[in-house]
N, C-alpha and C positions, 0 to 999 in steps of 0.2 A: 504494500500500500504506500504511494506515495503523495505527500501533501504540497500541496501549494498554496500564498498566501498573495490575496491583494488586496490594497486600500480602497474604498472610496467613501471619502470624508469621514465621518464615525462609525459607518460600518467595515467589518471585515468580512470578504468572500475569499472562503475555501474550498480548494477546488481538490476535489479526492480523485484518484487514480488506481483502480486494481478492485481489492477485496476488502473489503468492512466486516472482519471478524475478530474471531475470539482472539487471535494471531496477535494483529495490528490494533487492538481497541483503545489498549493501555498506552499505547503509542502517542496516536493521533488524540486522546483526550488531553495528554501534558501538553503536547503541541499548540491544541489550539487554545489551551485555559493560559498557556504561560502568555501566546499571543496577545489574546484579548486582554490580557492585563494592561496592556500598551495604549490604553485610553482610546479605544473601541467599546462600542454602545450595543452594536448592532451584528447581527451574524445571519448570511448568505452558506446553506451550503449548495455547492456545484455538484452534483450525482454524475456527470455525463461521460467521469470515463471509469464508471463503479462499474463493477461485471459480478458481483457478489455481494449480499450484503446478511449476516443473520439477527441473533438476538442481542447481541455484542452490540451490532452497531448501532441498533434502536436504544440500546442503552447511553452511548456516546451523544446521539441526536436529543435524547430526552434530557440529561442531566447537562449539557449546553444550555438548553430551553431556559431553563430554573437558572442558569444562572444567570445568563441575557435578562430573562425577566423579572429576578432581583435587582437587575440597574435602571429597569425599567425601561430594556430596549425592545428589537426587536428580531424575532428568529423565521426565516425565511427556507422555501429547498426551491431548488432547480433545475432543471435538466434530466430528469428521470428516465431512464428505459422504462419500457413496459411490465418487464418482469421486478424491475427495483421498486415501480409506483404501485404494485403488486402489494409487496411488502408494505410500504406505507399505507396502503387501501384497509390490510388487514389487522392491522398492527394498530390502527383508529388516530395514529399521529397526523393524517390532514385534519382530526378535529381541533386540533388544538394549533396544528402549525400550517399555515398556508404554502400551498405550492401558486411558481410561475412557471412559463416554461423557457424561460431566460434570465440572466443577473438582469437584464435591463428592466425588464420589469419587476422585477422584485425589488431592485432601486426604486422604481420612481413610484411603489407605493409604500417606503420607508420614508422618503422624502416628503 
């Protein structure tokens, strides 16, 4: 699994690469909490180059959520495969977290 990281303005989009499991969870949760420390409000993630995702990552997706929303920002997804929005369909997390089907729009309803 590999991370990437870009600004825009007080949010932060991260953009994942590979597999979201048990593997890489612990990984990518330090990754992006150390991140966000860095005076980021708001959190995008980018799905589009996930090819795997299990209960690991739901849990990474969830415990981000709580903590964006103790700053009282906001947490966004994006870019889903079919089989990954799967996941998110069953898993009940677009109740609580909005998908777009781009940063861009998920920007400009953060904005």
């Amino acid at each position: 699994m590999d991370v990437g990281f870009k600004r825009s303005g007080h949010t932060l989009i991260v953009s994942l690469s590979g597999e979201l499991d048990h593997h890489s969870a612990e990984k990518i949760r330090e990754e992006i909490d150390v991140t966000m420390e860095k005076g980021f409000k708001n959190l995008i993630f980018n799905f589009s180059n996930v090819s795997f995702m299990d209960s690991s990552g739901i849990g990474v997706i969830i415990g981000r959520y709580k903590k964006v929303q103790r700053k009282g920002g906001i947490v966004c997804i994006t870019c889903l495969s079919d089989k990954i929005k799967r996941i998110f369909e069953i898993s009940g997390l677009f109740k609580i977290i909005p998908y777009y089907p781009n940063d861009e729009d998920a920007l400009e309803k953060i904005v």
